[in-house]
mmCIF file as gemmi writes it, N, C-alpha and C atoms, coordinates in Angstrom:
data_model
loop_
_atom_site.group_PDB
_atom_site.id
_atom_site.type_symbol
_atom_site.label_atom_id
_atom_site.label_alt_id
_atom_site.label_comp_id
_atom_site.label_asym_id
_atom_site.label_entity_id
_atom_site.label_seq_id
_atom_site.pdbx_PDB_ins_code
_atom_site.Cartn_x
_atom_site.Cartn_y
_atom_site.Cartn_z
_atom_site.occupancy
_atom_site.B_iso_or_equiv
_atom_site.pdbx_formal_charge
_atom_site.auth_seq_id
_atom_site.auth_asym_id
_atom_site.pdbx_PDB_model_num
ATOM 1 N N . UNK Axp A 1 ? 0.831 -1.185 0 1 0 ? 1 A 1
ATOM 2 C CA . UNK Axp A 1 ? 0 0 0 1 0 ? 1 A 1
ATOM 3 C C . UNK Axp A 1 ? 0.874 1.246 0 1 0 ? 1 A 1
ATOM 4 N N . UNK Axp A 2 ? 0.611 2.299 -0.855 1 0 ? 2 A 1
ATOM 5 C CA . UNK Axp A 2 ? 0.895 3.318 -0.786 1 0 ? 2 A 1
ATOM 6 C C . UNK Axp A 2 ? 0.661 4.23 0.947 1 0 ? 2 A 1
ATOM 7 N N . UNK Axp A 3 ? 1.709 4.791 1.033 1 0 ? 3 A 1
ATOM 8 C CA . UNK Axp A 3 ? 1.731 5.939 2.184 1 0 ? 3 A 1
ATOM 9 C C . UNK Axp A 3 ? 0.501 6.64 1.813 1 0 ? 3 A 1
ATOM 10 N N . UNK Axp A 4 ? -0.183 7.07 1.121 1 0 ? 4 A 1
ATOM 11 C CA . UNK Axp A 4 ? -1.135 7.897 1.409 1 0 ? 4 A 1
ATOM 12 C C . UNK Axp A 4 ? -2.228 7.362 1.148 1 0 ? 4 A 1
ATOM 13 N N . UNK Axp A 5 ? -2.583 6.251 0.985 1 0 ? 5 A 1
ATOM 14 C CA . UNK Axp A 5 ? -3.459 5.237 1.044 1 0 ? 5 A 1
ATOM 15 C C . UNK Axp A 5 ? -3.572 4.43 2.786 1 0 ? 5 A 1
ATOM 16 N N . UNK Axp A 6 ? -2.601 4.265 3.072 1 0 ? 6 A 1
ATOM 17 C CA . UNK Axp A 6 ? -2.48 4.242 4.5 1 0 ? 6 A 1
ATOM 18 C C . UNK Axp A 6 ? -3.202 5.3 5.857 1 0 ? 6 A 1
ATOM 19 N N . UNK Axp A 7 ? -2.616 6.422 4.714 1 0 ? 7 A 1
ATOM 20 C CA . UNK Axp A 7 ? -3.235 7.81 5.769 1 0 ? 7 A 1
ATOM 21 C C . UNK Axp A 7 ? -5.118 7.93 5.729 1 0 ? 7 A 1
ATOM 22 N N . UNK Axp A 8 ? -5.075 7.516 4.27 1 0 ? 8 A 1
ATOM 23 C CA . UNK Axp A 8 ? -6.95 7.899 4.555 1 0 ? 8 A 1
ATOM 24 C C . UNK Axp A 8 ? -7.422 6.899 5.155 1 0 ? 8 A 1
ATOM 25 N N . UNK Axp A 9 ? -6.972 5.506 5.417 1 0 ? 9 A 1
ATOM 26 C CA . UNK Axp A 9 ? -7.372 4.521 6.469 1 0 ? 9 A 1
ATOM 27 C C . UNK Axp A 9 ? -7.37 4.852 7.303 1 0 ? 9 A 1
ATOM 28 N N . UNK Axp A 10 ? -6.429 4.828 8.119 1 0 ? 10 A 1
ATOM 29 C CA . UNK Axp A 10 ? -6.168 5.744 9.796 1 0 ? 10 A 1
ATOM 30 C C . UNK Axp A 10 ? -6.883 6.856 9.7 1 0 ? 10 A 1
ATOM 31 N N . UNK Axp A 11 ? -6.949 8.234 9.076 1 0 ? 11 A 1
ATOM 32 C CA . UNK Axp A 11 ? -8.152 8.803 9.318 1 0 ? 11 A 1
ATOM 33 C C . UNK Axp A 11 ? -9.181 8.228 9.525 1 0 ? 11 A 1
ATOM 34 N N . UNK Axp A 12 ? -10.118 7.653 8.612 1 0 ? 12 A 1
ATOM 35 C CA . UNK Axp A 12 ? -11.269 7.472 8.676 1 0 ? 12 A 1
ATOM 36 C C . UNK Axp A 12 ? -11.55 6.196 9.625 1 0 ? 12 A 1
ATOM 37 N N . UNK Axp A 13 ? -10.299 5.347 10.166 1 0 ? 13 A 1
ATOM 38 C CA . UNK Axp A 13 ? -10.278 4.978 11.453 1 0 ? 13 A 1
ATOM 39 C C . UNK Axp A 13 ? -10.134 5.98 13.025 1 0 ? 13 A 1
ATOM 40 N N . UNK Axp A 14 ? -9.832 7.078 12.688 1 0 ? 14 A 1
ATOM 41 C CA . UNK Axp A 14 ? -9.886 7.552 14.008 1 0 ? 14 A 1
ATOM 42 C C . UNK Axp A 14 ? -11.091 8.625 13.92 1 0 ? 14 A 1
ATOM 43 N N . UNK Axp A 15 ? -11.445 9.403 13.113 1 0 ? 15 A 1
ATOM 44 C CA . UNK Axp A 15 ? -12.86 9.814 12.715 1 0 ? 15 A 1
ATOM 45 C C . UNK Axp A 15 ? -13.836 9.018 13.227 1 0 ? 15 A 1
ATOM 46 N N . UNK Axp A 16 ? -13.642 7.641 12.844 1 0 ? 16 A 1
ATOM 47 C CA . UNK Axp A 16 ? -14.839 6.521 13.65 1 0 ? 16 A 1
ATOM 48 C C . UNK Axp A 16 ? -14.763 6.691 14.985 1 0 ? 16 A 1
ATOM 49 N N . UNK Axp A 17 ? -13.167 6.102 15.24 1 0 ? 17 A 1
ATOM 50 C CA . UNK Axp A 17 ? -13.34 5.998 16.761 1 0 ? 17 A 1
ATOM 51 C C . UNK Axp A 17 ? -13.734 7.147 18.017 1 0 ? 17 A 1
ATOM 52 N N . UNK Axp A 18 ? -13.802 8.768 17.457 1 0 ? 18 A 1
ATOM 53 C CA . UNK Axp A 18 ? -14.205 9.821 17.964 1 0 ? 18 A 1
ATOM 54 C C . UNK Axp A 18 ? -15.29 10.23 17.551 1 0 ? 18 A 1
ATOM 55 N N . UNK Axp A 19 ? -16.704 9.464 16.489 1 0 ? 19 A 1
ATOM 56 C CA . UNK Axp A 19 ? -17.55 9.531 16.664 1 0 ? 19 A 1
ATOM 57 C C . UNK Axp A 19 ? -18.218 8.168 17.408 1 0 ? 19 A 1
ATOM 58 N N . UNK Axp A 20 ? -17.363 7.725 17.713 1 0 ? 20 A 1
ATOM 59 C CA . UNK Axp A 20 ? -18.136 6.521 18.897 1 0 ? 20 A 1
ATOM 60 C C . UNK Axp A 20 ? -18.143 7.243 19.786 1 0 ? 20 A 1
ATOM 61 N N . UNK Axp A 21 ? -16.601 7.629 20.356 1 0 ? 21 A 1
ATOM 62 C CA . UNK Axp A 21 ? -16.322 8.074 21.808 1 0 ? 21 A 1
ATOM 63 C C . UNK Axp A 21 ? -17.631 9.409 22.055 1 0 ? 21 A 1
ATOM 64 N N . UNK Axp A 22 ? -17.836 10.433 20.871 1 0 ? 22 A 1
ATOM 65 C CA . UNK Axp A 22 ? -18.677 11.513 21.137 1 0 ? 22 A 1
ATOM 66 C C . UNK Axp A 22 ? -20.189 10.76 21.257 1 0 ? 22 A 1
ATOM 67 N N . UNK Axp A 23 ? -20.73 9.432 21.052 1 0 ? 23 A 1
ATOM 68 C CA . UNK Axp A 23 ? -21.641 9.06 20.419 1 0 ? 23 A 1
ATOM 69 C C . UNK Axp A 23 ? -21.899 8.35 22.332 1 0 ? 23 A 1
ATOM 70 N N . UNK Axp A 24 ? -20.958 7.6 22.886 1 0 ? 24 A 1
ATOM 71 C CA . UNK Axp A 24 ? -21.013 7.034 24.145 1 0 ? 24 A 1
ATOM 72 C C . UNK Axp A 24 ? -21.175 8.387 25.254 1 0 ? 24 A 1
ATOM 73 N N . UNK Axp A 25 ? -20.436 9.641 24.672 1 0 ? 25 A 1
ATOM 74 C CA . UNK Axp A 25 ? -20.246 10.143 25.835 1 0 ? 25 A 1
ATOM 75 C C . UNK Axp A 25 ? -21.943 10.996 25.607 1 0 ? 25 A 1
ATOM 76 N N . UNK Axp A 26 ? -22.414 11.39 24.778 1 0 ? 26 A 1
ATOM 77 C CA . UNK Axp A 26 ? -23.685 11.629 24.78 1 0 ? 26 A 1
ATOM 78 C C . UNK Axp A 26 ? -24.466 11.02 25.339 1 0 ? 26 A 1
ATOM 79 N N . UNK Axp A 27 ? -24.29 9.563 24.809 1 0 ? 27 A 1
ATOM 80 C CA . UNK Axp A 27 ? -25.312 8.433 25.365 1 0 ? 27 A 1
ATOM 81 C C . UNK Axp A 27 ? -25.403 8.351 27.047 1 0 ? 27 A 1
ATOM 82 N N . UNK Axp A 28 ? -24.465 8.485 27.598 1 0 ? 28 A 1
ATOM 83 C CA . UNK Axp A 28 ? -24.002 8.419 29.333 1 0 ? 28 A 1
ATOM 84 C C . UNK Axp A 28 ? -24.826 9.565 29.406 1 0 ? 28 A 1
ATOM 85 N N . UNK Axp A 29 ? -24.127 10.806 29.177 1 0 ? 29 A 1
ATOM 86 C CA . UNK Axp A 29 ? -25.067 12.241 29.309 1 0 ? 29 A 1
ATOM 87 C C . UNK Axp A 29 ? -25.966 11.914 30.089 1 0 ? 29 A 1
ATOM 88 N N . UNK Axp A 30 ? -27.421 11.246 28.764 1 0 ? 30 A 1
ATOM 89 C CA . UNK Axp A 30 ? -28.677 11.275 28.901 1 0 ? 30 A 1
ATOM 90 C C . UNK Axp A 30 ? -28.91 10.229 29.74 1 0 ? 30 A 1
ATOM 91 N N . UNK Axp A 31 ? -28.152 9.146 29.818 1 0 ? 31 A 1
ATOM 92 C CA . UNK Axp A 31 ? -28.146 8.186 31.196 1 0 ? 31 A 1
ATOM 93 C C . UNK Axp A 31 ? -28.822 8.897 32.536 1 0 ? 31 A 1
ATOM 94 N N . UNK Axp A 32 ? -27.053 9.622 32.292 1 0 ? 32 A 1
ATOM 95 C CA . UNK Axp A 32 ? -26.835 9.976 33.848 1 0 ? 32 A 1
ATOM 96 C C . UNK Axp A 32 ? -27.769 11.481 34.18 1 0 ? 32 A 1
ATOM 97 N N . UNK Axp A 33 ? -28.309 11.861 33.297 1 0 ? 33 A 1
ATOM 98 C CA . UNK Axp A 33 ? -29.663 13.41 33.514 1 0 ? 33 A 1
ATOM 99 C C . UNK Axp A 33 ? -30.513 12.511 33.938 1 0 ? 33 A 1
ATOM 100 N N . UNK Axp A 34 ? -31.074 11.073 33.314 1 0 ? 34 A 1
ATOM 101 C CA . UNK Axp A 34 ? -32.087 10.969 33.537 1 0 ? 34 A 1
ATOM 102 C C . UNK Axp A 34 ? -32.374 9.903 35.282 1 0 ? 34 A 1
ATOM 103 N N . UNK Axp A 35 ? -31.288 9.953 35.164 1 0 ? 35 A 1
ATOM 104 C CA . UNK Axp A 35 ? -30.985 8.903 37.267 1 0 ? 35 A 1
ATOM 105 C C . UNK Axp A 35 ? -31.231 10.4 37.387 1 0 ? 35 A 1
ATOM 106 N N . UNK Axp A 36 ? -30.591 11.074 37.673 1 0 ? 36 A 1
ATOM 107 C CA . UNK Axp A 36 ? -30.596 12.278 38.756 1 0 ? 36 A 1
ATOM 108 C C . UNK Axp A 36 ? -31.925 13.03 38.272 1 0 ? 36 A 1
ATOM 109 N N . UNK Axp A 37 ? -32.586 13.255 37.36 1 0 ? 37 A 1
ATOM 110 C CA . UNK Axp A 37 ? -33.943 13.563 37.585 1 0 ? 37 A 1
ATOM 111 C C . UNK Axp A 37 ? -34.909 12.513 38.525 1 0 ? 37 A 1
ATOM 112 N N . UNK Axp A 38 ? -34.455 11.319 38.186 1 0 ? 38 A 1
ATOM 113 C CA . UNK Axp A 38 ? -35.403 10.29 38.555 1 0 ? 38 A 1
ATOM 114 C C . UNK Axp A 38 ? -35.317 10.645 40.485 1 0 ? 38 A 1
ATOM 115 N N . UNK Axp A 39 ? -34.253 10.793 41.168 1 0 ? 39 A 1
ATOM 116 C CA . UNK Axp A 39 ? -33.457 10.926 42.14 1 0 ? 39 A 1
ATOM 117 C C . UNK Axp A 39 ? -34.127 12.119 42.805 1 0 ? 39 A 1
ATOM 118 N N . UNK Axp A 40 ? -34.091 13.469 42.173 1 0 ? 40 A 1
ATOM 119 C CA . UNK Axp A 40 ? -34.684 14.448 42.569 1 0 ? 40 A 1
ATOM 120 C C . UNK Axp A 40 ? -36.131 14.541 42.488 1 0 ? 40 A 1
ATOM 121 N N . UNK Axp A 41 ? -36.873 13.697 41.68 1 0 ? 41 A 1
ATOM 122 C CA . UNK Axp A 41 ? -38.208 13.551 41.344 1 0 ? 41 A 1
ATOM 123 C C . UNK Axp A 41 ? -38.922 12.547 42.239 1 0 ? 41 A 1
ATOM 124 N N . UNK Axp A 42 ? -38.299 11.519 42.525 1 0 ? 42 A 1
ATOM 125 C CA . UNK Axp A 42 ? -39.141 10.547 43.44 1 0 ? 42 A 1
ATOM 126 C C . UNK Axp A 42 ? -38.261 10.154 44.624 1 0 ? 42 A 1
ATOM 127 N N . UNK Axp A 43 ? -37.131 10.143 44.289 1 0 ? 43 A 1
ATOM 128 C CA . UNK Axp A 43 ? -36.554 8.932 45.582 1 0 ? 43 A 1
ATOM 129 C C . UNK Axp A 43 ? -36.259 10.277 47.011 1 0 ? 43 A 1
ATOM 130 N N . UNK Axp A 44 ? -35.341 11.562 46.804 1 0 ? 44 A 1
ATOM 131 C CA . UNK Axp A 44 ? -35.256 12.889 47.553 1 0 ? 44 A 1
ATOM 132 C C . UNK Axp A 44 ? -36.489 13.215 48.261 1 0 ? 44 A 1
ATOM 133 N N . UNK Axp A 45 ? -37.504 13.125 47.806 1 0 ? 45 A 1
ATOM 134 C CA . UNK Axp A 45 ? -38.81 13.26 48.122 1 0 ? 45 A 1
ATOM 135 C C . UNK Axp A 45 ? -39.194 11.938 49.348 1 0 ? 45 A 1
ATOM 136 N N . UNK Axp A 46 ? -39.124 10.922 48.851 1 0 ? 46 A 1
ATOM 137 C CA . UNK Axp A 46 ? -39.486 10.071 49.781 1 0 ? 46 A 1
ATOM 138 C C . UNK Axp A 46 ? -38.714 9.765 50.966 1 0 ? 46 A 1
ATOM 139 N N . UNK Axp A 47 ? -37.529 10.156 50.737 1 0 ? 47 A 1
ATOM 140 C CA . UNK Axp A 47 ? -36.049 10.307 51.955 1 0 ? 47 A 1
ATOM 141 C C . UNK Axp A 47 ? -37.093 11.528 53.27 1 0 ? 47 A 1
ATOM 142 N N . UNK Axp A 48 ? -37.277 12.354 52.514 1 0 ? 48 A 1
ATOM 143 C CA . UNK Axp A 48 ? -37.648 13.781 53.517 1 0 ? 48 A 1
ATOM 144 C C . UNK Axp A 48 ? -39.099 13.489 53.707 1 0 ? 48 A 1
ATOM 145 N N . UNK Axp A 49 ? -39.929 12.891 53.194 1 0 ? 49 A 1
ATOM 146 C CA . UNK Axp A 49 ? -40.671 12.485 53.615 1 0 ? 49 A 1
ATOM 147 C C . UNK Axp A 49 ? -40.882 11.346 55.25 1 0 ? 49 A 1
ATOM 148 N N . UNK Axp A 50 ? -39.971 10.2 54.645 1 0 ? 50 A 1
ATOM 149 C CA . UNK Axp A 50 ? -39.245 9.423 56.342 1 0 ? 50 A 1
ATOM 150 C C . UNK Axp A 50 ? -39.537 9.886 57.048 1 0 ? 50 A 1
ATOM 151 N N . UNK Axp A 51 ? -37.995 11.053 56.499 1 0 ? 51 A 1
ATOM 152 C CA . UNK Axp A 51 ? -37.288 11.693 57.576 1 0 ? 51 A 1
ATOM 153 C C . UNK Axp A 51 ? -38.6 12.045 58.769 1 0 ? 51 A 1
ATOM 154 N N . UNK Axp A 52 ? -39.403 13.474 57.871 1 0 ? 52 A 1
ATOM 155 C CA . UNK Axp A 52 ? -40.468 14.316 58.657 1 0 ? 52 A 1
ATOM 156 C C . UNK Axp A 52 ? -41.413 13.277 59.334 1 0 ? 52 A 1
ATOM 157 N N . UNK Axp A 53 ? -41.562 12.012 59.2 1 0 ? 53 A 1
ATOM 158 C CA . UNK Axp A 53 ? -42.758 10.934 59.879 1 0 ? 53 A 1
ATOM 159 C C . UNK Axp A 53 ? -41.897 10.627 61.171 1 0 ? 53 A 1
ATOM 160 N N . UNK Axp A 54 ? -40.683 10.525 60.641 1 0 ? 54 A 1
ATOM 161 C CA . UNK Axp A 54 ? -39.973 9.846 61.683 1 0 ? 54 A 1
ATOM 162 C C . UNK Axp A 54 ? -39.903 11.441 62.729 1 0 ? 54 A 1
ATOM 163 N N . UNK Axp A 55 ? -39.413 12.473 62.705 1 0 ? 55 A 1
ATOM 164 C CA . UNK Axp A 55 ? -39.433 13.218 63.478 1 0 ? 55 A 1
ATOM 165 C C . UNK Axp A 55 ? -40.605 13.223 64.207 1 0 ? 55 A 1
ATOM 166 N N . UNK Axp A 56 ? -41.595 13.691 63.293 1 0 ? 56 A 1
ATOM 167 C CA . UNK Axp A 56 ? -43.012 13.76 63.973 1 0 ? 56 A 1
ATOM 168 C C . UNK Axp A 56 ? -43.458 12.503 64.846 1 0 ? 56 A 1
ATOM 169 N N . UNK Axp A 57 ? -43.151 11.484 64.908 1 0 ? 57 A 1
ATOM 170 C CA . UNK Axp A 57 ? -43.457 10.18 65.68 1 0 ? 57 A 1
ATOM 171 C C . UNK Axp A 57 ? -42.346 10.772 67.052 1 0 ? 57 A 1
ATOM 172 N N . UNK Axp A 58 ? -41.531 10.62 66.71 1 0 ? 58 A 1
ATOM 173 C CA . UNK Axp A 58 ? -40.425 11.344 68.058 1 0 ? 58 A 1
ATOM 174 C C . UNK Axp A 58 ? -40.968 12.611 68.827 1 0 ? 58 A 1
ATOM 175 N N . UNK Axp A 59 ? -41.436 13.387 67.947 1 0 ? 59 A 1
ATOM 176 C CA . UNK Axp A 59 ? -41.822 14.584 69.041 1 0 ? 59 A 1
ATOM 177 C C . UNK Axp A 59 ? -43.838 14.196 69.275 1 0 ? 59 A 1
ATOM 178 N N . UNK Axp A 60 ? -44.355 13.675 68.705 1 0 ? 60 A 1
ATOM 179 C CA . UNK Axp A 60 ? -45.674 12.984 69.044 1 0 ? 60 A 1
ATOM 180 C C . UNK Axp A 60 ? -45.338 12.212 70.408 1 0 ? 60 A 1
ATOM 181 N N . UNK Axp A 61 ? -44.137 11.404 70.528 1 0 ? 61 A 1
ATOM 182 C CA . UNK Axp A 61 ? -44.35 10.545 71.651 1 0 ? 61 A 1
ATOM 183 C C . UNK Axp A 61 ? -43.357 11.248 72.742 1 0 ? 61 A 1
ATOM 184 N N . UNK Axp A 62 ? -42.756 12.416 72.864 1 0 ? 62 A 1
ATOM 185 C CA . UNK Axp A 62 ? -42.307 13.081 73.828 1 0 ? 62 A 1
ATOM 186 C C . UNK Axp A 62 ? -43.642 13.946 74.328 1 0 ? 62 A 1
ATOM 187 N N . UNK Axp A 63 ? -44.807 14.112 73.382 1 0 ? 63 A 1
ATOM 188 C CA . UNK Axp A 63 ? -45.717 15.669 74.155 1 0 ? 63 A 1
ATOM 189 C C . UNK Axp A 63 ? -46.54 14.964 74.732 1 0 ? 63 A 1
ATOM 190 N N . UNK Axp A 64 ? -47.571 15.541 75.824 1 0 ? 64 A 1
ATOM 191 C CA . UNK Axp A 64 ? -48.209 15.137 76.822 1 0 ? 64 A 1
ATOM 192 C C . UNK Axp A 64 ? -49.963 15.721 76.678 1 0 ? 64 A 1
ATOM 193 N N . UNK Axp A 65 ? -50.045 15.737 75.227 1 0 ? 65 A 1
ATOM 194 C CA . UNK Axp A 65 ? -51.402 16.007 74.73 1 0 ? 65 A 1
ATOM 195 C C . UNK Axp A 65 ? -52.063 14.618 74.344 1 0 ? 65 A 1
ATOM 196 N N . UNK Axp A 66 ? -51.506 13.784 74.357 1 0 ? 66 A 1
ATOM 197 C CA . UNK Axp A 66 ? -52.213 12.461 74.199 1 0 ? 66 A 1
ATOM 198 C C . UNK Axp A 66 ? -51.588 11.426 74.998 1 0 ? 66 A 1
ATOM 199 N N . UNK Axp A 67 ? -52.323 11.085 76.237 1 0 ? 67 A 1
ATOM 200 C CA . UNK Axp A 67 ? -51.788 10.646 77.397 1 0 ? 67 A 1
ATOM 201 C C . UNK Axp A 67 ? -53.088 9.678 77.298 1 0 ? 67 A 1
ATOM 202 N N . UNK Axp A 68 ? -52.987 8.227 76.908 1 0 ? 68 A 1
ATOM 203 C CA . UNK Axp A 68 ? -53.746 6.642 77.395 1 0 ? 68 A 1
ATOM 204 C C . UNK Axp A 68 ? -53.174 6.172 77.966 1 0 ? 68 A 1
């Protein structure tokens, strides 16, 4: 093979391989937006939710307004 027959191989081998790499790192992107929406949308919510039951059960059973 000619030297410059060589070169447009390797280009259009590394052209590929940096539209994979841009093609994966997009793909992760939208992965990883869509955990951390999911995260801030349902699971954050149900953490502070606990949390506030669990407080409120703690200070419910310290007050002396409901005494059986």
């Amino acid at each position: 093979m000619k030297k410059y027959a060589k070169n447009i191989i390797y280009d259009k081998l590394h052209r590929g391989f940096v539209l994979v790499c841009v093609g994966l790192t997009l793909y992760g992107s939208v992965i990883l937006g869509d955990h951390v929406y999911k995260y801030f949308k349902y699971v954050r919510p149900q953490i502070q939710a606990s949390k506030a039951a669990a407080e409120q059960e703690l200070l419910s059973e310290g007050s002396s307004e409901k005494v059986v």
